[in-house]
C-alpha positions as CSV (number, residue, x, y, z in Angstrom):
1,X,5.0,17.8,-10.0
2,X,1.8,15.3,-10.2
3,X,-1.3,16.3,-9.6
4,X,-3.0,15.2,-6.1
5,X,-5.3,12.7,-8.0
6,X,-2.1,10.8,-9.6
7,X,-0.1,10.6,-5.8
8,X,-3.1,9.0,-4.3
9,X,-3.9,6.7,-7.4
10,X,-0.1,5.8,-6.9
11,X,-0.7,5.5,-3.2
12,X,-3.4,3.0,-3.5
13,X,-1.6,0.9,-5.7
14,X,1.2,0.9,-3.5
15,X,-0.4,-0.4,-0.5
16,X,-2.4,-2.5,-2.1
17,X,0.9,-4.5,-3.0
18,X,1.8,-3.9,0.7
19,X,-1.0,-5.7,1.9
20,X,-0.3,-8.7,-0.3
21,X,2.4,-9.4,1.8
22,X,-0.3,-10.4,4.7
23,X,-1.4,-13.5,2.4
24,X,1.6,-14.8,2.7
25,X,5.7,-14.7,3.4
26,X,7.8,-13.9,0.5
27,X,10.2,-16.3,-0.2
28,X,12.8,-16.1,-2.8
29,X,11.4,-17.5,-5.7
30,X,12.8,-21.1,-6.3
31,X,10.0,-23.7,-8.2
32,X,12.7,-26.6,-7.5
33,X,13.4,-27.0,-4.3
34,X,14.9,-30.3,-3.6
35,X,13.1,-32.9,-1.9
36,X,14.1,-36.2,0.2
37,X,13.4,-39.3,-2.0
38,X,10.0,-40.5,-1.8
39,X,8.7,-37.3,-0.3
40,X,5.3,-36.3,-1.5
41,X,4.2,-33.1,0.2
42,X,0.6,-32.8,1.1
43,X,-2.3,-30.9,-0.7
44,X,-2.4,-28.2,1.9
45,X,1.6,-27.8,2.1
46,X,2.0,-27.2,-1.7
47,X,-1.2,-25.2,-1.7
48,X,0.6,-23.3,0.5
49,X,4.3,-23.2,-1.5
50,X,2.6,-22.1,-3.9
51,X,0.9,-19.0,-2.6
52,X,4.0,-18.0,-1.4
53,X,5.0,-18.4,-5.3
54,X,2.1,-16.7,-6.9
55,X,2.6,-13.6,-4.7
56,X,6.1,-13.0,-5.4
57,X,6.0,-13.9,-9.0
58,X,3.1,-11.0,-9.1
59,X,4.8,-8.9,-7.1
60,X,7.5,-8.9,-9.7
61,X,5.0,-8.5,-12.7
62,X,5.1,-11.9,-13.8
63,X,1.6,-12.3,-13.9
64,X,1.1,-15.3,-16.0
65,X,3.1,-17.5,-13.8
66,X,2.0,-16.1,-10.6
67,X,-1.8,-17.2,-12.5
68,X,-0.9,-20.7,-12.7
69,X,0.9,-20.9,-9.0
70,X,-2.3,-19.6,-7.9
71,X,-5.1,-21.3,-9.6
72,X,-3.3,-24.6,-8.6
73,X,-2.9,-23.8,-5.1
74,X,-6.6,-23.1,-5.3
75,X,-7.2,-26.6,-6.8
76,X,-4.6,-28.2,-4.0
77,X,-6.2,-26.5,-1.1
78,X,-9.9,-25.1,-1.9
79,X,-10.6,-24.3,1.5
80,X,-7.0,-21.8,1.6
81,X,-8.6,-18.2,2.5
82,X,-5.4,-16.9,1.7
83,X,-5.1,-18.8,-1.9
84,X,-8.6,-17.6,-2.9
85,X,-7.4,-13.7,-1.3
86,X,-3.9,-13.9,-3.4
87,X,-5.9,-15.1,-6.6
88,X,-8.5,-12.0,-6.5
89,X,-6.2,-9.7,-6.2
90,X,-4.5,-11.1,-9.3
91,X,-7.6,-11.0,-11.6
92,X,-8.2,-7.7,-10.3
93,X,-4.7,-7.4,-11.4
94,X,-5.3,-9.0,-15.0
95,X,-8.8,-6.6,-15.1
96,X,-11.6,-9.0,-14.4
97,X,-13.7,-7.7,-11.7
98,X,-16.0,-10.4,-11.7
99,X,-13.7,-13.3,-10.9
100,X,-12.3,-10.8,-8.3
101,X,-15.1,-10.6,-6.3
102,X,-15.9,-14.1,-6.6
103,X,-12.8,-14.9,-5.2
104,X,-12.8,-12.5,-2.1
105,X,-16.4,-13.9,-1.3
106,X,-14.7,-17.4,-0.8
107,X,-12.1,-16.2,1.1
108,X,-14.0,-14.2,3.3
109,X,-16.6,-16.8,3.6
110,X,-13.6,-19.6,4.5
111,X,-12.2,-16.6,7.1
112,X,-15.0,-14.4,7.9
113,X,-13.3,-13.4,10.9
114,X,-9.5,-12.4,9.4
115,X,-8.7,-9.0,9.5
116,X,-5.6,-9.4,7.0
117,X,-8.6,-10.6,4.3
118,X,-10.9,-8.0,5.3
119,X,-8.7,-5.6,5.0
120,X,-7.4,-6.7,0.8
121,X,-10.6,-6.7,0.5
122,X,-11.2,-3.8,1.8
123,X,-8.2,-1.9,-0.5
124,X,-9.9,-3.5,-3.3
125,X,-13.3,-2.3,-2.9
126,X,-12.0,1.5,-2.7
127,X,-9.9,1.1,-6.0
128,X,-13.1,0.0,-7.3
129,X,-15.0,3.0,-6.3
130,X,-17.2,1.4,-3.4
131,X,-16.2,3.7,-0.6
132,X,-18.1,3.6,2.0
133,X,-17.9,-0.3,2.4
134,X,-13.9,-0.2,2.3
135,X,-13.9,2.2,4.5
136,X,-15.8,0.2,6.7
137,X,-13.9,-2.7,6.5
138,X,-10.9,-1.0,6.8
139,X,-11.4,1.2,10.1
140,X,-12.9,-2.8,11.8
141,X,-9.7,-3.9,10.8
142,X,-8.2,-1.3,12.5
143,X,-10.0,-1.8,15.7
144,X,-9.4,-5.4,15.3
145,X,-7.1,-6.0,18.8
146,X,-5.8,-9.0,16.2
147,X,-4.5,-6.7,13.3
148,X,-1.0,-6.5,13.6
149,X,-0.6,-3.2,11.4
150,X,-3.8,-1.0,12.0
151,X,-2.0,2.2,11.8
152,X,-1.9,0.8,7.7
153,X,-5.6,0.1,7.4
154,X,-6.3,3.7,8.8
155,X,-4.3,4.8,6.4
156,X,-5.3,3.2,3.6
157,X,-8.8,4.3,5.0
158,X,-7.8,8.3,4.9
159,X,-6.3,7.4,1.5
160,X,-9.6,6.3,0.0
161,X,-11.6,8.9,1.4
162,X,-9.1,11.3,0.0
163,X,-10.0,10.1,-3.2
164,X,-13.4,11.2,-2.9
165,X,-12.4,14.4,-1.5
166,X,-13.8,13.4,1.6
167,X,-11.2,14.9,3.3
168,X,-12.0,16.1,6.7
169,X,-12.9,12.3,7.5
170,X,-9.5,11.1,5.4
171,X,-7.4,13.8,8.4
172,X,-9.5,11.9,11.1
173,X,-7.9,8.5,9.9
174,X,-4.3,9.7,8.9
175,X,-4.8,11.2,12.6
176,X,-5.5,8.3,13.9
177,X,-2.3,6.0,12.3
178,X,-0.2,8.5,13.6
179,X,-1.1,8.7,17.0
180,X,-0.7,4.6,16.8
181,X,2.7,4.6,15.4
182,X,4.6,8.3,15.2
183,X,6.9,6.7,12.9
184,X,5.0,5.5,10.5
185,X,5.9,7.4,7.4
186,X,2.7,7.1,5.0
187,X,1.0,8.4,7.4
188,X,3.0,11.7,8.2
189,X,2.9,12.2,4.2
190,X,-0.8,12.1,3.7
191,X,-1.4,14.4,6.6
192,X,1.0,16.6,5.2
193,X,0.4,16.7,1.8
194,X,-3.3,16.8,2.8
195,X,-2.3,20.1,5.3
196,X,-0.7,21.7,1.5
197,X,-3.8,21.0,-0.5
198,X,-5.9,22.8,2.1
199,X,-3.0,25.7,2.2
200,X,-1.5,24.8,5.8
201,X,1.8,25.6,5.0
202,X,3.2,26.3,8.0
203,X,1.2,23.3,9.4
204,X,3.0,21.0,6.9
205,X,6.0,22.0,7.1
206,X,6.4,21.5,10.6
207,X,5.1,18.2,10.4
208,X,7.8,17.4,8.1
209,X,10.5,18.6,9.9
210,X,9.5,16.6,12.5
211,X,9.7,13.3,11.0
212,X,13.0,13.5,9.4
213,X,14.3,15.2,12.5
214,X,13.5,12.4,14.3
215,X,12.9,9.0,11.8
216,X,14.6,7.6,9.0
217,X,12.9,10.2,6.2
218,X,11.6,8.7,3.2
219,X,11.7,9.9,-0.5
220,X,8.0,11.1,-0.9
221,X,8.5,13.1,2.3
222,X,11.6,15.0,1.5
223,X,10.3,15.8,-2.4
224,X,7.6,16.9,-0.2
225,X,9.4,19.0,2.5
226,X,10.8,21.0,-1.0
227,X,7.1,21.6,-2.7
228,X,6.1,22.9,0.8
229,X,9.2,25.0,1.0
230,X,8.8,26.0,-2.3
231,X,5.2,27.4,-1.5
232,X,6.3,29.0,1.5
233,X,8.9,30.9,-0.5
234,X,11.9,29.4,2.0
235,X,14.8,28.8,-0.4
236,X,16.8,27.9,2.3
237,X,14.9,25.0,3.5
238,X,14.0,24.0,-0.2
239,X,17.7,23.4,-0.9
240,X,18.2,21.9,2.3
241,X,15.3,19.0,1.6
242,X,16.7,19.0,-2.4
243,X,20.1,18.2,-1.4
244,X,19.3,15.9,0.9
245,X,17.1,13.9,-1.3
246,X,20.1,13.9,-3.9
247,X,22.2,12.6,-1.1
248,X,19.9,10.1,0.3
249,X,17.8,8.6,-2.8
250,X,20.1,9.5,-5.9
251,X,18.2,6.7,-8.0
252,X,15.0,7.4,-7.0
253,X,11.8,8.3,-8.9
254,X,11.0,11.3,-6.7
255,X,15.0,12.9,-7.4
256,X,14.5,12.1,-11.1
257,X,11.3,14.2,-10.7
258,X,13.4,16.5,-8.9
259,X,15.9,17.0,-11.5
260,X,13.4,16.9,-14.4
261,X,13.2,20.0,-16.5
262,X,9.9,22.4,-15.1
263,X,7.6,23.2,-18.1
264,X,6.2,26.1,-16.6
265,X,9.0,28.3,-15.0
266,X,8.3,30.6,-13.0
């Protein structure tokens, strides 16, 4: 099983690429897309085409491309919050920092006043170890009335505290998501895993139960649902929660963890 440090490394990663998704739509990627004779599309248009590019061409790990998509929409539209936002998050991507930052401080100073910016930036800053000041941005984004997801940006709030072992404040914000949206699943699995780490077994096992009773259930929450079984010594319900992640995910990473030889039996 991985360590707690590795899930929420994964975690951060992971909705960092969710969060991507508010720079732009992602459009099947297709750089030829005919045009009427004669048509020429404006700067800001193609600045915008090709946003929509960059992020699904990084998205797919095709970050040289998505690099030149971006950089040009930057040239075609300078004043594009979003083109700067996409673009930071790439050279964070490509490991330079400093062109990072530079790039979020355009954005934010084009949009001072988007939450959807605040809060990449906000992701950003926790993977690069500034806490309290993601944090911050992430729980105004939250409270933003404008912010169409905020149950994500308390969680990616809890998340980051988590990995500072601030953890009492992380339950607050995974608290928090939950109450907003019941069903939303990232949530549900950091309180629970969070409830293990602290030994609440009983605690996270009834959460768990829960969810799946009563939403679709998700990979990382069944694989959890057997650890916490497991704990609890219920061999009943760990076979329950193996089988049905066999059943339900076959491919996935967490049943391929599942099935993978244990180095330390017993």
């Amino acid at each position: 099983m991985s360590t707690t440090a590795e899930r929420l490394r994964a975690v951060l990663a992971g909705l960092a690429a969710v969060l991507l998704g508010a720079c732009a739509s992602k459009p099947a990627i297709n750089d030829f897309a005919p045009m009427r004779p004669q048509q020429t599309p404006q700067p800001e248009e193609a600045a915008k085409y090709n946003v929509q590019l960059g992020v699904a061409y990084m998205e797919r790990g095709e970050l040289a491309v998505a690099k030149d998509k971006l950089e040009r929409a930057v040239k075609q539209n300078p004043k594009d919050p979003n083109a700067h936002s996409a673009l930071a998050m790439l050279y964070e991507r490509l490991g330079n920092p400093s062109e990072a930052d530079a790039q979020f401080q355009t954005a934010l100073r084009l949009a001072p006043h988007s939450p959807e910016i605040s809060n990449n930036y906000a992701v950003y800053l926790c993977r690069t170890h500034r806490v309290d000041e993601g944090v911050r941005r992430l729980l105004e984004a939250a409270r933003n009335p404008l912010y169409p997801t905020p149950e994500a940006a308390y969680t990616n709030a809890g998340v980051c505290l988590r990995g500072v072992h601030r953890d009492d404040e992380a339950e607050r914000a995974f608290v928090s998501a939950v109450i907003l949206r019941p069903s939303f699943a990232e949530a549900v699995y950091q309180l629970s895993d969070l409830d293990m780490q602290r030994g609440r077994l009983v605690q996270a096992r009834a959460r768990i139960d829960s969810y799946v009773n009563n939403y679709t259930a998700t990979p990382d929450l069944l694989l959890l649902g057997v650890h916490v079984c497991h704990a609890l010594g219920d061999r009943v319900g760990e076979l329950r929660y193996s089988q049905r992640l066999r059943v339900d995910f076959p491919d996935s990473q967490q049943t391929r963890s599942l099935l993978a030889p244990n180095p330390n039996p017993g």
